[in-house]
C-alpha positions, 0 to 999 in steps of 0.5 A: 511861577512861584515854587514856594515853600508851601510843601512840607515832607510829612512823618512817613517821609522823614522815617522814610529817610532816616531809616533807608538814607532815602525816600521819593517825594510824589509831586514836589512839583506840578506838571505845569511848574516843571514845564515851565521850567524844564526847556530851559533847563534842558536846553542848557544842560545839552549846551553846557555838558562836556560829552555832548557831541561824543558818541555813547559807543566811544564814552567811557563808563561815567559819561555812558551813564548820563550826559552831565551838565553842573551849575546851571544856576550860575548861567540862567536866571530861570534855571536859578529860580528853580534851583533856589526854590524854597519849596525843595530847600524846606524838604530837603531840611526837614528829611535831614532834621537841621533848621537851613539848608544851603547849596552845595551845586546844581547839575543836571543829568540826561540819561540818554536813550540807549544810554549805560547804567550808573555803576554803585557809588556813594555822592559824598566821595566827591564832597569835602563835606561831612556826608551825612550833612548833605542831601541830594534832589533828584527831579523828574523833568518828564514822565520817565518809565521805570524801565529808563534807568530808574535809581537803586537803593542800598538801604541804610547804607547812609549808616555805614558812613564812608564804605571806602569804595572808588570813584564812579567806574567800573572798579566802582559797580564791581566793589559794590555789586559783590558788597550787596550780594555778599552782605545782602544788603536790601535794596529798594527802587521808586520805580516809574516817576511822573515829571515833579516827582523827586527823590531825595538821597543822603551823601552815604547811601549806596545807589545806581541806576540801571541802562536806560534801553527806551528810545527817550531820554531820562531827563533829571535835575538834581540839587545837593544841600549842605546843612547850614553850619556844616564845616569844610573837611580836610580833603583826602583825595584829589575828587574832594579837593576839586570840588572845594575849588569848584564849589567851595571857592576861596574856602579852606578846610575849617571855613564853614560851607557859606561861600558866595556860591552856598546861599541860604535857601531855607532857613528857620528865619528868613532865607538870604535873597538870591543873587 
């Protein structure tokens, strides 16, 4: 199945997130497009996440969160089709306002049954990207009810830029629960998703995601975009200086984000052919 670029992200949308640093995008995929694809994808994250076989009562705060597996892509020509879809590239351009969008990295995130909350945290901590040139894809791969963990919003946090907070933990939650409640910063969630539906999130924006108490895990696939033209930043902490290295190989500080990892996915011309 075909995810073309057939789906454009209308005005509301695009206000949507350039006021609040995010929006959901309602059935960027069918139900029959996402089954397709989401026992591939599914399958692989449980194989390739690193606390698969640890207890949720020995994890820490960050693997409690959800069981993480990255760069799917790279292992399965189907998982590659879905995460190369030029469908979720064109919205993800047109939220950001740039004319292409490349990947940055895929990963997929399982939150599981009984599964912990996800402290507050900002994305572009971790990137050695501008954060405001980068978007993140957050998919539905099933039904999943708005009590199962359902992501948290600090609106117009994407705004303030870097707030200087922690990696994800708990030092994170605390740090950024009390700059809500003591700035009342509004927050918004989307509530309940239908397996398709996705919400799209901007590197700045403040966000969690509450436990997920239900007796079914909360499957998601997630895709970050750089802007095409974004350059590679210094890195100031040793979590952006792994991601170069991981995502951004052979790349240098100055280097644009356009290594043999970053395809161009949607483009005003024609996107580069996927490897």
């Amino acid at each position: 199945m075909d995810l073309k670029a057939d789906r454009l992200a209308t005005p509301d949308e695009i206000r949507c997130f350039h006021d609040n640093g995010h929006v959901a995008v309602r059935g960027l995929a069918s139900a029959d497009e996402v089954a397709e694809f989401a026992p591939t994808i599914l399958g692989a994250a449980d194989l390739f996440a690193w606390n698969r076989d640890v207890p949720l009562e020995k994890q820490r705060t960050y693997d409690r969160a959800f069981h993480q597996a990255i760069g799917l892509c790279w292992h399965d020509d189907v998982i590659r089709r879905f995460v190369f879809a030029a469908r979720f590239a064109r919205v993800a351009a047109e939220l950001l306002g740039v004319d292409g969008v490349r990947l940055y990295h895929d990963q997929a995130l399982v939150k599981r049954a009984g599964g912990g909350p996800t402290p507050w945290h900002q994305d572009a901590y971790y990137w050695p990207v501008d954060g405001g040139s980068a978007i993140t894809m957050w998919m539905a791969m099933a039904d999943i009810p708005a009590d199962a963990g359902s992501m948290v919003f600090a609106d117009g946090t994407h705004h303030r830029g870097d707030l200087r907070g922690p990696a994800i933990s708990d030092e994170s939650e605390d740090r950024f629960a009390a700059l809500v409640v003591d700035e009342a910063l509004p927050t918004s969630t989307h509530g309940a998703m239908a397996a398709g539906d996705a919400t799209f999130h901007a590197g700045w924006t403040l966000h969690s995601a509450g436990p997920n108490p239900t007796g079914a895990d909360r499957p998601a696939m997630t895709v970050i975009y750089v802007a095409d033209g974004t350059t590679i930043i210094e890195p100031e902490r040793d979590e952006q200086r792994l991601d170069l290295a991981l995502y951004l190989p052979d790349a240098a500080p100055g280097d644009a984000a356009a290594t043999h990892r970053n395809p161009l996915l949607w483009g005003s011309g024609n996107p580069e052919p996927a490897p």
